[in-house]
TIRO-2110 file (N, C-alpha, C; in Angstrom, 1 decimal):
// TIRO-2110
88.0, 69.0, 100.7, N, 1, A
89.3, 69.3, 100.1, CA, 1, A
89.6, 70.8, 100.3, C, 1, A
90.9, 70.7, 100.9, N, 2, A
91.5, 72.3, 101.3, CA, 2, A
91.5, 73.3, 99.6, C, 2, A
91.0, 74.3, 99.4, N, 3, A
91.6, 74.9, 98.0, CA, 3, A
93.0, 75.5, 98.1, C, 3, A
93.6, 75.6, 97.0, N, 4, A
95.2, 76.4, 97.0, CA, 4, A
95.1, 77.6, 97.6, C, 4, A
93.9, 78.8, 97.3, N, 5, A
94.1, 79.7, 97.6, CA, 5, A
93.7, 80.1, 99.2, C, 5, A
93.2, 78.7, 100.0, N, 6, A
92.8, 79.1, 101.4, CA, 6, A
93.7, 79.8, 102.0, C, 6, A
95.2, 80.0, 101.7, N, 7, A
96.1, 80.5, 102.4, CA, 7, A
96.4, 82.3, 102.8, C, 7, A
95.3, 82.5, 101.5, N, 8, A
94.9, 84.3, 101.5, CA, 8, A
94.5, 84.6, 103.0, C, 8, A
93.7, 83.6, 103.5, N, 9, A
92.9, 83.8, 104.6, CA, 9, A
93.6, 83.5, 106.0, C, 9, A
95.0, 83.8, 105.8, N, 10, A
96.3, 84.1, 106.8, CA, 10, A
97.0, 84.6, 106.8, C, 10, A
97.0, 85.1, 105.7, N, 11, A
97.7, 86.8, 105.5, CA, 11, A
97.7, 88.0, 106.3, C, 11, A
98.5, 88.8, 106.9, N, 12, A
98.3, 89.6, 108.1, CA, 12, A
97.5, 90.6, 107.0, C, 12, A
97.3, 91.0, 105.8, N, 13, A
96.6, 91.8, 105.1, CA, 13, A
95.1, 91.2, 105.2, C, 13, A
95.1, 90.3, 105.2, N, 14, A
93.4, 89.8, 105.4, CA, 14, A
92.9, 90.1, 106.7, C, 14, A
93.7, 89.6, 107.6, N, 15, A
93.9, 90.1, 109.0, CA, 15, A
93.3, 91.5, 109.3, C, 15, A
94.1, 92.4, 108.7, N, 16, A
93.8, 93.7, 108.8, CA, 16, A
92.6, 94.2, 108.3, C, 16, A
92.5, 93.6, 107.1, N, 17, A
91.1, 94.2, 106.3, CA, 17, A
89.6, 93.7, 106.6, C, 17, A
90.1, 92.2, 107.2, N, 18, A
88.4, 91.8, 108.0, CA, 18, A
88.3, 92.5, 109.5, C, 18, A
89.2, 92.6, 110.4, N, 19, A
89.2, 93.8, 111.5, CA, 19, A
88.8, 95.0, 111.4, C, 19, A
89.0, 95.7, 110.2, N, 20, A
88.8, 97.0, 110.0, CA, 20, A
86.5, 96.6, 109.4, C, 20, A
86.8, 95.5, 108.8, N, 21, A
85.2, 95.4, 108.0, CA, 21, A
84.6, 95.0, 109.3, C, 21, A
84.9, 94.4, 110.0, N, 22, A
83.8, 94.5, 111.4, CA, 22, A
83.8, 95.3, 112.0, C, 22, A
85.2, 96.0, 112.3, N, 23, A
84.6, 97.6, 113.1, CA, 23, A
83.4, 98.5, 112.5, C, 23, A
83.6, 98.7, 111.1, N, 24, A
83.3, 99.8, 110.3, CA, 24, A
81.8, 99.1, 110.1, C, 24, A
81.5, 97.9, 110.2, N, 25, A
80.2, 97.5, 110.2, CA, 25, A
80.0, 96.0, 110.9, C, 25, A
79.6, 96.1, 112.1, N, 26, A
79.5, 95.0, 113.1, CA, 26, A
78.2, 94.0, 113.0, C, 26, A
77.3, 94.3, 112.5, N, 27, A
76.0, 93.8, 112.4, CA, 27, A
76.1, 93.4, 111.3, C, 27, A
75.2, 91.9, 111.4, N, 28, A
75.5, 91.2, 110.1, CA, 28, A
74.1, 91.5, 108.8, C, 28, A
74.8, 91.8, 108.3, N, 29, A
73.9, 92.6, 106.8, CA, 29, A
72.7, 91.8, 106.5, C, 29, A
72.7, 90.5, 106.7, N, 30, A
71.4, 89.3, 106.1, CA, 30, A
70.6, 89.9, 107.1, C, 30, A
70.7, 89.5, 108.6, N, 31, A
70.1, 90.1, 109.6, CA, 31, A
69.6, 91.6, 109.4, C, 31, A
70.3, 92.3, 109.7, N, 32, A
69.7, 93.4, 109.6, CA, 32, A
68.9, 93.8, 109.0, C, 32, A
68.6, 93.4, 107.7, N, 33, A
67.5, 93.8, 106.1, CA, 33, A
66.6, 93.1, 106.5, C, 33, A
66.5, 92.2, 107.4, N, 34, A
65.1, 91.6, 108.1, CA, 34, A
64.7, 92.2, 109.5, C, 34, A
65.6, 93.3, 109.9, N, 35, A
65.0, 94.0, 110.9, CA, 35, A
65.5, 93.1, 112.1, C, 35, A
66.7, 92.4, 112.3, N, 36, A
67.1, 91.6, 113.4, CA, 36, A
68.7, 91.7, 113.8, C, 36, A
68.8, 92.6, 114.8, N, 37, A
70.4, 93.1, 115.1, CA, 37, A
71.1, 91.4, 115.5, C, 37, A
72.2, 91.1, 114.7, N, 38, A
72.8, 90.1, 115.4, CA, 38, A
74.1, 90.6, 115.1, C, 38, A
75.3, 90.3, 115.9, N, 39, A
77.1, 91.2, 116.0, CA, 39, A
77.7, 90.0, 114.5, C, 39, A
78.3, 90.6, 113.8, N, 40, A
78.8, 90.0, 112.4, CA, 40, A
79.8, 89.2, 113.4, C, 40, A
80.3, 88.2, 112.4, N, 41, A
81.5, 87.5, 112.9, CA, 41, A
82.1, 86.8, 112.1, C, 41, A
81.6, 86.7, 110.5, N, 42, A
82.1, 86.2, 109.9, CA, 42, A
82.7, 87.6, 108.7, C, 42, A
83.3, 88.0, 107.5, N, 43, A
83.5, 88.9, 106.7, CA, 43, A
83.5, 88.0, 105.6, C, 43, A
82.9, 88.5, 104.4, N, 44, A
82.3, 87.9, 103.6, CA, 44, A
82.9, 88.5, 101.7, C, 44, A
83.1, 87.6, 100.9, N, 45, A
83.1, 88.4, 100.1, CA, 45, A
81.9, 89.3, 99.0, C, 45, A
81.2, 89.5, 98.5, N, 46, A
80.0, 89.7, 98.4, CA, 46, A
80.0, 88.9, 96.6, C, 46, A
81.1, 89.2, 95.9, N, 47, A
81.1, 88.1, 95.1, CA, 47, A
82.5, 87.5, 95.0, C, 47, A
82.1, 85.7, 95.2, N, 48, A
83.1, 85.2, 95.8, CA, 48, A
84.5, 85.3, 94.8, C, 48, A
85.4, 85.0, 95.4, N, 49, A
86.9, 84.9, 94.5, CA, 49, A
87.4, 84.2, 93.6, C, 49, A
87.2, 83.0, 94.3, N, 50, A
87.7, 81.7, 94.0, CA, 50, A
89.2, 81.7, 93.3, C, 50, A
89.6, 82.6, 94.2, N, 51, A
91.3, 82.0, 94.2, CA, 51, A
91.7, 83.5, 93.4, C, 51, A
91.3, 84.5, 92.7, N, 52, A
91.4, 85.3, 92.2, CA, 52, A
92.2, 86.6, 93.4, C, 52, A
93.6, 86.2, 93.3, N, 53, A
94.1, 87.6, 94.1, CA, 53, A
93.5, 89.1, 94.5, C, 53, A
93.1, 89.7, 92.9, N, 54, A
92.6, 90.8, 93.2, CA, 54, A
91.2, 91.2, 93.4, C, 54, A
90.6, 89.9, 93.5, N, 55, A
89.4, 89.9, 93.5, CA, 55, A
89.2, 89.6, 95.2, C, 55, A
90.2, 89.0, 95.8, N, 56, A
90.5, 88.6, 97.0, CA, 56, A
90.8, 90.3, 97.8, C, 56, A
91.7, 90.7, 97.2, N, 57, A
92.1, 91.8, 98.0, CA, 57, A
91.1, 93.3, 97.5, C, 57, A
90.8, 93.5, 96.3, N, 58, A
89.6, 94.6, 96.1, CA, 58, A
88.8, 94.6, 95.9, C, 58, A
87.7, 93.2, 96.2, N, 59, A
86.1, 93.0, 96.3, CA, 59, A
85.8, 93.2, 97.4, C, 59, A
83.9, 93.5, 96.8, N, 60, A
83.5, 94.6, 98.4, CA, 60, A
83.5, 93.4, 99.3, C, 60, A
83.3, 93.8, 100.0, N, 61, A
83.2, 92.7, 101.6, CA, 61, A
81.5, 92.5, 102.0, C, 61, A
81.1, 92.3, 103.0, N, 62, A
80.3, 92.4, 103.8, CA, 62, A
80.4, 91.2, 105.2, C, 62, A
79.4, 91.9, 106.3, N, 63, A
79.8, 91.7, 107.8, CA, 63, A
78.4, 91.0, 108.1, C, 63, A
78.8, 89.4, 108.0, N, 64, A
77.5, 88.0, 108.2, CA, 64, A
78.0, 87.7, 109.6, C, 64, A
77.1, 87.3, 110.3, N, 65, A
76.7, 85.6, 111.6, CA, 65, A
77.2, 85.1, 111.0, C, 65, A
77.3, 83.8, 111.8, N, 66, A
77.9, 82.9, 111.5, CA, 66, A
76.9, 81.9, 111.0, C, 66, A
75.3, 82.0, 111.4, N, 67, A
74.7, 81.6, 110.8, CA, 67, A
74.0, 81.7, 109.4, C, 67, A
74.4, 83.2, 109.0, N, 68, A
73.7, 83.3, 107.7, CA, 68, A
75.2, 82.8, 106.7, C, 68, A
75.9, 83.4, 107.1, N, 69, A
77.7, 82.8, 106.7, CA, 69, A
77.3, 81.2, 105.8, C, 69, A
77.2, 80.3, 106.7, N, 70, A
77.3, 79.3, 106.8, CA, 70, A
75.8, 78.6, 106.1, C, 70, A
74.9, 79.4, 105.8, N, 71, A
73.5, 78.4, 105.5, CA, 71, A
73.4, 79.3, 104.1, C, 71, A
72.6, 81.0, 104.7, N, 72, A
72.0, 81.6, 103.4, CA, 72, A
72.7, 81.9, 102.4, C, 72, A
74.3, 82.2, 102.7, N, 73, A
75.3, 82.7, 102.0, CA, 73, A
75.6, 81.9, 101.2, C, 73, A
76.0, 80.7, 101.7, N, 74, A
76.5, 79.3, 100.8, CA, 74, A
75.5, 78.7, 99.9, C, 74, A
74.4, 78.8, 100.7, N, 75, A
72.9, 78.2, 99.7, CA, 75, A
72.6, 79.3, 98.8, C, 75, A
73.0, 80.7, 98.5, N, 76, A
72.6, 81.5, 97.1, CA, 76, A
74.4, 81.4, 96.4, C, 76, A
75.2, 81.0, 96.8, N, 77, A
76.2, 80.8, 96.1, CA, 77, A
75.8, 79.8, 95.2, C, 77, A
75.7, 78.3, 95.6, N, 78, A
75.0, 77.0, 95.3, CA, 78, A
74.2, 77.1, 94.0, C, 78, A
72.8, 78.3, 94.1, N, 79, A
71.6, 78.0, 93.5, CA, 79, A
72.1, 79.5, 92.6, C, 79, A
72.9, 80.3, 92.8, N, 80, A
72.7, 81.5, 92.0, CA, 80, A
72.3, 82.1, 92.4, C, 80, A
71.3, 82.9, 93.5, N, 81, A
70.7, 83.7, 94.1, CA, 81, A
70.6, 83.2, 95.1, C, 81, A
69.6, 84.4, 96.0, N, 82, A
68.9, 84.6, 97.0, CA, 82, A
67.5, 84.3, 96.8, C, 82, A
67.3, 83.4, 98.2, N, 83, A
65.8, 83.3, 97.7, CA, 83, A
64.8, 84.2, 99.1, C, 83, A
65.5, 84.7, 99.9, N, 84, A
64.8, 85.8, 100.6, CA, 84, A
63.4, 86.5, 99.7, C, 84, A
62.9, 87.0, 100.6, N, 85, A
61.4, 87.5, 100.0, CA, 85, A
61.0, 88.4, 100.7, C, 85, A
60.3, 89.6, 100.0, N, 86, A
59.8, 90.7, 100.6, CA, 86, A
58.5, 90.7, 101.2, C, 86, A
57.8, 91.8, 101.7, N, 87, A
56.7, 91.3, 103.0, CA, 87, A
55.5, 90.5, 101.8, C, 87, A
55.6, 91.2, 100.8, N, 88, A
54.2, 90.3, 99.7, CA, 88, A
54.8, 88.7, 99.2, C, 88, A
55.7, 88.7, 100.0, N, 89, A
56.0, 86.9, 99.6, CA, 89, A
57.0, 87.1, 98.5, C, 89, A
57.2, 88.2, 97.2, N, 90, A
57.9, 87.7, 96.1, CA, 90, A
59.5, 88.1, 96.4, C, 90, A
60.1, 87.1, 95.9, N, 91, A
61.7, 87.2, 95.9, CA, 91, A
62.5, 88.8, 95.4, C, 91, A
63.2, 89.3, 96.4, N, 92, A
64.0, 90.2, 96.4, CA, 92, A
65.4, 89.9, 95.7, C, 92, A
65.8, 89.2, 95.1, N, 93, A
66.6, 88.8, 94.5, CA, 93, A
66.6, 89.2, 92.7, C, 93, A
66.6, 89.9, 92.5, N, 94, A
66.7, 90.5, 90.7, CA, 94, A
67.4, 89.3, 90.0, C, 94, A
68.3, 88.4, 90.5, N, 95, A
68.4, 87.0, 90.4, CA, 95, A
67.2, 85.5, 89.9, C, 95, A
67.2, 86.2, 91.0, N, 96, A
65.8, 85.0, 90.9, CA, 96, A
65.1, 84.6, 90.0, C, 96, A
65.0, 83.3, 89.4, N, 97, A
63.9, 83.0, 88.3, CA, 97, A
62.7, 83.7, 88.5, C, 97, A
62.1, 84.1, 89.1, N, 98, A
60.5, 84.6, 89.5, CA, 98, A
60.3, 85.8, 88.7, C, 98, A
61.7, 87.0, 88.8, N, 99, A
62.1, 87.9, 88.5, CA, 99, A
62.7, 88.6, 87.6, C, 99, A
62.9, 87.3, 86.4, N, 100, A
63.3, 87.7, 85.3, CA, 100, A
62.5, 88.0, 83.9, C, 100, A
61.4, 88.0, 84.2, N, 101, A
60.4, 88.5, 83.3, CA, 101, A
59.7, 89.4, 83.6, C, 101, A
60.2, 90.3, 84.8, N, 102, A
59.7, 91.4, 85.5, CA, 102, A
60.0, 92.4, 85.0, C, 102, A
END
């Protein structure tokens, strides 16, 4: 099901502002914090909108693949966090159940 507000995402102002977030940072952020250059291609909100104008037009952004876009992005939206992990195995995520008694 289409949402009401998908139409933000045809806006020549959206236009503008995801053009400008890929120039200004081309490499997709999941990737890169694992040490793996891949070119962004999706622009992302970093906390989602959900239909909220201003939160549409002055939330930070960030520059994902299409594959992290579509799997890691959507799966810590889903569950609440990130379940990425640092080199000792434990979740990097201050989210994370593992990490709230830390």
């Amino acid at each position: 099901m289409r949402e009401a507000w998908q139409h933000f995402y045809g806006t020549a102002f959206w236009q503008r502002r995801r053009m400008l977030q890929l120039r200004m940072h081309p490499l997709c952020k999941f990737c890169a914090a694992d040490g793996i250059v891949t070119p962004a291609t999706h622009v992302d909100h970093v906390k989602p909108h959900k239909g909220n104008w201003n939160l549409f037009v002055l939330g930070e952004l960030q520059s994902l693949c299409a594959s992290c876009h579509n799997s890691r992005k959507q799966h810590e939206e889903r569950i609440g966090f990130d379940i990425a992990v640092d080199a000792d195995g434990w979740p990097t995520d201050p989210h994370h159940p593992a990490n709230r008694h830390r």
